[in-house]
N, C-alpha and C positions, 0 to 999 in steps of 0.2 A: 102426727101430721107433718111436722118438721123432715120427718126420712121420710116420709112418702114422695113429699112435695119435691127433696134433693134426689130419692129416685127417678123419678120424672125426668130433671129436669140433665142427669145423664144421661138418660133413655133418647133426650131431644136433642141431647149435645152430639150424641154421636151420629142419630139421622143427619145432623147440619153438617158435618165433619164428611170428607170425603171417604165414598163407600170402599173398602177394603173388598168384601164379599156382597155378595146378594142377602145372603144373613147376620145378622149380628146373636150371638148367643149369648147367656148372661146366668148364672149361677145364683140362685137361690136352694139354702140352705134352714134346715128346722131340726126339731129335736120329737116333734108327734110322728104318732105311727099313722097307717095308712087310715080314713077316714078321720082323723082326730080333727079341731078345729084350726090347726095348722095348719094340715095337711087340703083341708078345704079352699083357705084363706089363700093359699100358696097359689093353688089350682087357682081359683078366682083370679086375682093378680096377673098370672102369669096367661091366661085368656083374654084380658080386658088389653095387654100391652100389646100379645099379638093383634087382638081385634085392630085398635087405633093406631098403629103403625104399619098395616097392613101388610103384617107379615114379615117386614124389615128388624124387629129383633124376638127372638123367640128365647123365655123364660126355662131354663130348667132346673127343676126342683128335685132338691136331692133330701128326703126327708128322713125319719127313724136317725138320725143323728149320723148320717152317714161320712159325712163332712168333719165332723165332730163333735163335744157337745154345746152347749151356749157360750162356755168363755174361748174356747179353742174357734165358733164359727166369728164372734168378733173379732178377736185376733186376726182372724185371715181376712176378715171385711177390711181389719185398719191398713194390713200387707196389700190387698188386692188381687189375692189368691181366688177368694170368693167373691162375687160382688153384691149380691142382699143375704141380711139373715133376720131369720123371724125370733127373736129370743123369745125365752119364755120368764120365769122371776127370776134369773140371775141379774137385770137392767135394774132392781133392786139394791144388788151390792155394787152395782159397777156405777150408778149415778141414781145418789141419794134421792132425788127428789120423785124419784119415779115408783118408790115406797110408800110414801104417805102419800095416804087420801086425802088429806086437808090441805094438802102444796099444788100450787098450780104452777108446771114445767112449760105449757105454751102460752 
């Protein structure tokens, strides 16, 4: 909910920000192949930003690991190479608490 909500809340910062283009493009990256639930999840997403920004920033999803795989696409989220990545259980070894079911991370 936490990167949803700090996705968002760049998505708004750059609407406020003076327009460079008519579009703003944004990089989302995954590790599922095509129909996988990443691959869906991405899709969702990346329709619901265009819908409410009305077209002003358009998502592209680069999925099947194309970007890289889960520790290569965070790395380039923390660079700014990419700008979303959907991990899959590597957020497990990268922050503990996102492994156990009995910890509560929000």
């Amino acid at each position: 909910m936490r990167v949803f909500l700090a996705s968002a809340a760049v998505i708004l910062g750059m609407l406020v920000a003076p327009a460079r283009a008519q579009t703003t493009e944004l990089k989302l990256g995954h590790v599922g192949s095509p129909g996988s639930l990443f691959d869906v999840s991405a899709a969702e997403f990346a329709k619901r930003v265009k819908e409410k920004t009305g077209g002003k920033v358009v998502i592209q999803i680069y999925g099947s690991s194309q970007l890289g795989d889960d520790t290569e696409l965070l790395q380039k989220v923390k660079l700014g190479t990419v700008d979303f990545a959907l991990p899959s259980t590597v957020m497990s070894s990268v922050v503990p608490p996102t492994g156990c079911s009995r910890c509560r991370i929000w």
